[in-house]
Backbone as JSON Lines, residues from 0, in Angstrom:
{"i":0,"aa":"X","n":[-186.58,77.02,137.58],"ca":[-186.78,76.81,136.15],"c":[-185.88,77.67,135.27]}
{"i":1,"aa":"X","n":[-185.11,78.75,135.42],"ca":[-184.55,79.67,135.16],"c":[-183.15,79.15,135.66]}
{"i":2,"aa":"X","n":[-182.84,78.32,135.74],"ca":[-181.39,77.55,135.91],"c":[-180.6,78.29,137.2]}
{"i":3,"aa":"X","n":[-181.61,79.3,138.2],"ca":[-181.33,80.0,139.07],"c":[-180.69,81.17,138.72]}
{"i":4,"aa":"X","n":[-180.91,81.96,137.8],"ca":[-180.35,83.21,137.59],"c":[-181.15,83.78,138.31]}
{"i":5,"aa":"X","n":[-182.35,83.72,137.86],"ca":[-183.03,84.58,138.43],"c":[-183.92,84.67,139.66]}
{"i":6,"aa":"X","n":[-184.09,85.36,141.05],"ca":[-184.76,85.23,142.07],"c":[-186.56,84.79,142.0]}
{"i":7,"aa":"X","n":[-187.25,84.76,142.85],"ca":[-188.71,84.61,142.55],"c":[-189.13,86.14,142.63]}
{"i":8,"aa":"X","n":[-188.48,86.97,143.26],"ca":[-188.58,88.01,143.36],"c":[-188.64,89.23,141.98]}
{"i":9,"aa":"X","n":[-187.22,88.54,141.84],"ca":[-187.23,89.7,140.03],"c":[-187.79,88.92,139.01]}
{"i":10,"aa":"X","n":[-188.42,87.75,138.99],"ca":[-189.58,87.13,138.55],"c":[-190.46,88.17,138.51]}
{"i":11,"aa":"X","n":[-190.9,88.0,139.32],"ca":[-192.6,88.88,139.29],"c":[-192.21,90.42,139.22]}
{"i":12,"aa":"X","n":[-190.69,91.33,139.58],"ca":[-190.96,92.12,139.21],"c":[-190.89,92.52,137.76]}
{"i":13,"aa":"X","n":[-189.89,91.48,137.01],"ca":[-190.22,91.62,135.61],"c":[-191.66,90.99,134.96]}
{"i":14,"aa":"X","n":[-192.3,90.48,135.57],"ca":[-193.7,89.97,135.14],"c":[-194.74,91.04,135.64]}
{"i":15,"aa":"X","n":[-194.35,92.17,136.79],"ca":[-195.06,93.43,136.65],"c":[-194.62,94.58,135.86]}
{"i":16,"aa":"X","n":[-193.64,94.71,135.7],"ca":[-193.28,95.6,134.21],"c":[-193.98,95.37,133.21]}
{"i":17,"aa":"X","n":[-193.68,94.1,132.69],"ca":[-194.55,93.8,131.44],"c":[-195.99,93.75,131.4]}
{"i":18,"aa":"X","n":[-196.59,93.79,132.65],"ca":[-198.02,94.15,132.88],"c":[-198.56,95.4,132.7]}
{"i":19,"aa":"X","n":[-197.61,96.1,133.54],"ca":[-197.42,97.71,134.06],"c":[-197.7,98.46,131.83]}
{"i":20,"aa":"X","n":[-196.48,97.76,131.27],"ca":[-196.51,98.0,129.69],"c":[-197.5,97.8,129.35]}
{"i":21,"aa":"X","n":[-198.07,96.57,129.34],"ca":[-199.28,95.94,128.75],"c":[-200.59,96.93,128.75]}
{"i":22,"aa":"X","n":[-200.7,97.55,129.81],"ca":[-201.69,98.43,130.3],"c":[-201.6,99.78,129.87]}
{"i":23,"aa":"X","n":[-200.38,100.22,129.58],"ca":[-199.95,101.46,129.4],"c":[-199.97,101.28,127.4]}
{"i":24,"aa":"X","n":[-199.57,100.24,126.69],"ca":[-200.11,99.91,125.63],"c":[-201.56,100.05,124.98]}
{"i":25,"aa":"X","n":[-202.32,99.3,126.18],"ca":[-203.64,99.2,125.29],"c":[-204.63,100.74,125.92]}
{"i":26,"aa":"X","n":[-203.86,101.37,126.56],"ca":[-204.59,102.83,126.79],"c":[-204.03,104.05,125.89]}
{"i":27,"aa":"X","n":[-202.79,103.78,125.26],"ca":[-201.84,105.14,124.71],"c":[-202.9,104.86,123.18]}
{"i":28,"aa":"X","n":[-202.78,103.42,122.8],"ca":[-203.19,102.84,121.49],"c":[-204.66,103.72,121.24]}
{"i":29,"aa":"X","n":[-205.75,103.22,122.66],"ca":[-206.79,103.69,122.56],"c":[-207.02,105.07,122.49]}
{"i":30,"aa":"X","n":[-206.29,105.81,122.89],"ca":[-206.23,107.57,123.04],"c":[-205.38,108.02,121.32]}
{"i":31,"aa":"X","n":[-205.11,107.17,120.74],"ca":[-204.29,107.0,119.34],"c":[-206.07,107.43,119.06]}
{"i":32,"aa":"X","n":[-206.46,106.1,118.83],"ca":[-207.74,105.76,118.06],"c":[-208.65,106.73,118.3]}
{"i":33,"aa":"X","n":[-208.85,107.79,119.76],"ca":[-209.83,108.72,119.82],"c":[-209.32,109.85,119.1]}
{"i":34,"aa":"X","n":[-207.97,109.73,118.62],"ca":[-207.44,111.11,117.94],"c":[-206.67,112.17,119.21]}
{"i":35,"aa":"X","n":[-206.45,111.28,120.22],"ca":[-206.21,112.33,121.79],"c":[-204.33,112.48,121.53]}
{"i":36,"aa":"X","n":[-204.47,111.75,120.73],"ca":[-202.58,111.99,120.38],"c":[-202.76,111.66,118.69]}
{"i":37,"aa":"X","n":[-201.18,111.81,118.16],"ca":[-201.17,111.75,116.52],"c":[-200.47,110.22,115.89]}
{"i":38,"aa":"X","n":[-199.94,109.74,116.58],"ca":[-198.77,108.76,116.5],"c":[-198.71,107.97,117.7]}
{"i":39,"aa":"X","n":[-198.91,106.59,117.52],"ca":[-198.6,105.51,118.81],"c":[-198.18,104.15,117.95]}
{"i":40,"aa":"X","n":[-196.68,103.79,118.23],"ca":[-196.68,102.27,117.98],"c":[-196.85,101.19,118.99]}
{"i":41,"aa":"X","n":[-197.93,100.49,118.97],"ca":[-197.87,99.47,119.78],"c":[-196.79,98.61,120.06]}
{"i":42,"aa":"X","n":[-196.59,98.06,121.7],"ca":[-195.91,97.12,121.79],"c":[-196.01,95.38,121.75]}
{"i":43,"aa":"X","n":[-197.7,95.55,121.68],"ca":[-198.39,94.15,121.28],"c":[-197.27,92.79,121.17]}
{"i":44,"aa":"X","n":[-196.72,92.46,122.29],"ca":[-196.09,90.86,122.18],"c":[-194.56,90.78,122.09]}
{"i":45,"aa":"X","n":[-194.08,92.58,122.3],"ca":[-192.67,92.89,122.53],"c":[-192.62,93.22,124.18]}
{"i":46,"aa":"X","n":[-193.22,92.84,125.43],"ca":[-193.16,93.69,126.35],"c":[-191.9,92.88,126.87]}
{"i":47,"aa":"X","n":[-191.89,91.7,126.81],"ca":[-190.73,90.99,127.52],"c":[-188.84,91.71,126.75]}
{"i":48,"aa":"X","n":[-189.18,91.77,125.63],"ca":[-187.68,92.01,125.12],"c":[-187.18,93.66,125.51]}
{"i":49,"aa":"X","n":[-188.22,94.39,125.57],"ca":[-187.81,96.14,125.93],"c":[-187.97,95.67,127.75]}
{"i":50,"aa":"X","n":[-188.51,95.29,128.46],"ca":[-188.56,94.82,130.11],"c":[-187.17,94.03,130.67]}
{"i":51,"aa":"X","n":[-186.64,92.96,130.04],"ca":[-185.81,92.42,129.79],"c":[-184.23,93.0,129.59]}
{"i":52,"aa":"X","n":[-184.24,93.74,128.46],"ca":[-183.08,94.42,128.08],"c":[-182.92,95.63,129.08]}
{"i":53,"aa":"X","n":[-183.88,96.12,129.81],"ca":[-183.22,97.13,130.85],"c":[-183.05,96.28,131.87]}
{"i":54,"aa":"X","n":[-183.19,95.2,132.53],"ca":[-182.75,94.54,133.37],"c":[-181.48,93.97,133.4]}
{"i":55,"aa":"X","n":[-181.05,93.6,132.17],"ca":[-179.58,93.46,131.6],"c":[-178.52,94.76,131.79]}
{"i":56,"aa":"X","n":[-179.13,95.89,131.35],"ca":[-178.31,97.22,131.67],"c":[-177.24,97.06,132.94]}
{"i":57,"aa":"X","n":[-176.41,97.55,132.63],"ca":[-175.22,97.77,133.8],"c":[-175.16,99.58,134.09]}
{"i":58,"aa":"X","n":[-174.73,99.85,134.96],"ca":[-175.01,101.49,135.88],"c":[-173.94,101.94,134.4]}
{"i":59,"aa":"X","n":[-174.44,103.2,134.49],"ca":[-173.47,103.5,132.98],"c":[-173.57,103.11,131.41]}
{"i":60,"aa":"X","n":[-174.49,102.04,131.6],"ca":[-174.75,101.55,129.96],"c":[-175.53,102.72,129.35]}
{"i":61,"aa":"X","n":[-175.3,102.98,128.23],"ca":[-176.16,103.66,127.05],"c":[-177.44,102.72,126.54]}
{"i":62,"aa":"X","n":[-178.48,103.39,126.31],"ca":[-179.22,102.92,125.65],"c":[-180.42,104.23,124.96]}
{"i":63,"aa":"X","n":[-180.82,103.97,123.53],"ca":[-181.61,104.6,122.79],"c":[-182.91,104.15,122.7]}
{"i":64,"aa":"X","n":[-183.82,104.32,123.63],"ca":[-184.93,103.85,123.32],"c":[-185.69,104.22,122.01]}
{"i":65,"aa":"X","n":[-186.71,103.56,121.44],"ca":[-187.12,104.37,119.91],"c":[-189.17,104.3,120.33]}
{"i":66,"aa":"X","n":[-189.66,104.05,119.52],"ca":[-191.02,104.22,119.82],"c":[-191.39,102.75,120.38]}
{"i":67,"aa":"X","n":[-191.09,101.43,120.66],"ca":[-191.66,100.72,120.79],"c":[-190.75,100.11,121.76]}
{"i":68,"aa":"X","n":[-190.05,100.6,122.58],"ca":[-189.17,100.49,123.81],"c":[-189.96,101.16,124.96]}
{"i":69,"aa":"X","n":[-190.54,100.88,125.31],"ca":[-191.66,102.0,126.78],"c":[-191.01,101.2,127.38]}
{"i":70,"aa":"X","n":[-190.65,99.54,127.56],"ca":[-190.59,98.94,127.98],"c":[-189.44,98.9,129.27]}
{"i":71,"aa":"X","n":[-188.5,99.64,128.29],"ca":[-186.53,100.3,128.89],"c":[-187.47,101.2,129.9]}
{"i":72,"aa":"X","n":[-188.42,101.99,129.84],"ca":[-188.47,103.21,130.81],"c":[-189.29,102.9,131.5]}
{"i":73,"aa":"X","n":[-190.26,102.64,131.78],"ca":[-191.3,101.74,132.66],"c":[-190.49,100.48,133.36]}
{"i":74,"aa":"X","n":[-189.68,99.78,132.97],"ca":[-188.68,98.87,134.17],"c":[-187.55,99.5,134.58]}
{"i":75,"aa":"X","n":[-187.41,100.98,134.36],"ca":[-186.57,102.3,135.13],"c":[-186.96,102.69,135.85]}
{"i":76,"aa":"X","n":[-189.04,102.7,135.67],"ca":[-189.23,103.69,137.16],"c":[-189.56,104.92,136.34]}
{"i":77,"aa":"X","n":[-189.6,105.16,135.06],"ca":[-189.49,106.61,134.84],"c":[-191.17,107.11,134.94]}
{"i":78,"aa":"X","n":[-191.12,107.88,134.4],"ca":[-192.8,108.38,134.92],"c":[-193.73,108.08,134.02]}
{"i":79,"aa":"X","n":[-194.74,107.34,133.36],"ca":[-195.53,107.41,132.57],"c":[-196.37,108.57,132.38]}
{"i":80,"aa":"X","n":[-196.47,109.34,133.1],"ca":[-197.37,110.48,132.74],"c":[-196.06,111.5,131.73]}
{"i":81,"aa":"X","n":[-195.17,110.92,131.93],"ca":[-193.99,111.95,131.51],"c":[-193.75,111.26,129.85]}
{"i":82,"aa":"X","n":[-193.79,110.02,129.75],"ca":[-193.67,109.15,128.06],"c":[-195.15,109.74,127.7]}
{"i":83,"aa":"X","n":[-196.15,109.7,128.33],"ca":[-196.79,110.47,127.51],"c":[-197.0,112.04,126.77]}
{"i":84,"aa":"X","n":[-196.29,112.89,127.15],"ca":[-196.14,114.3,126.64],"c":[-195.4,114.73,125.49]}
């Protein structure tokens, strides 16, 4: 359906990123709302375009993530306990 770019494989692993986000969204949001942090922008219905655009990355590309990009670092691998600090 994907005109074969893409494997069934990096299918689902970009459809677990954006899960992986999804989850990591509606818990940062909720720890917002208990006052357990000061500042959280949701990614509510952006997980595909920040999941997406690091999959596009080439070894060497630059990129600036800003507050509503988790998405670039969570389909890196980077640490979520570490975006949270």
């Amino acid at each position: 359906p994907w005109a074969g770019l893409l494997t069934d494989e990096e299918l689902l692993e970009g459809l677990r990123h954006m899960m992986t986000l999804r989850t990591f969204d509606a818990r940062m949001q909720m720890a917002q709302r208990q006052g357990k942090t000061s500042f959280y922008m949701q990614h509510l219905g952006e997980e595909a375009v920040s999941c997406a655009f690091r999959k596009a990355l080439q070894p060497g590309d630059m990129n600036f993530p800003t507050y509503r990009q988790a998405g670039l670092l969570i389909a890196d691998g980077y640490p979520m306990v570490m975006m949270m600090n």
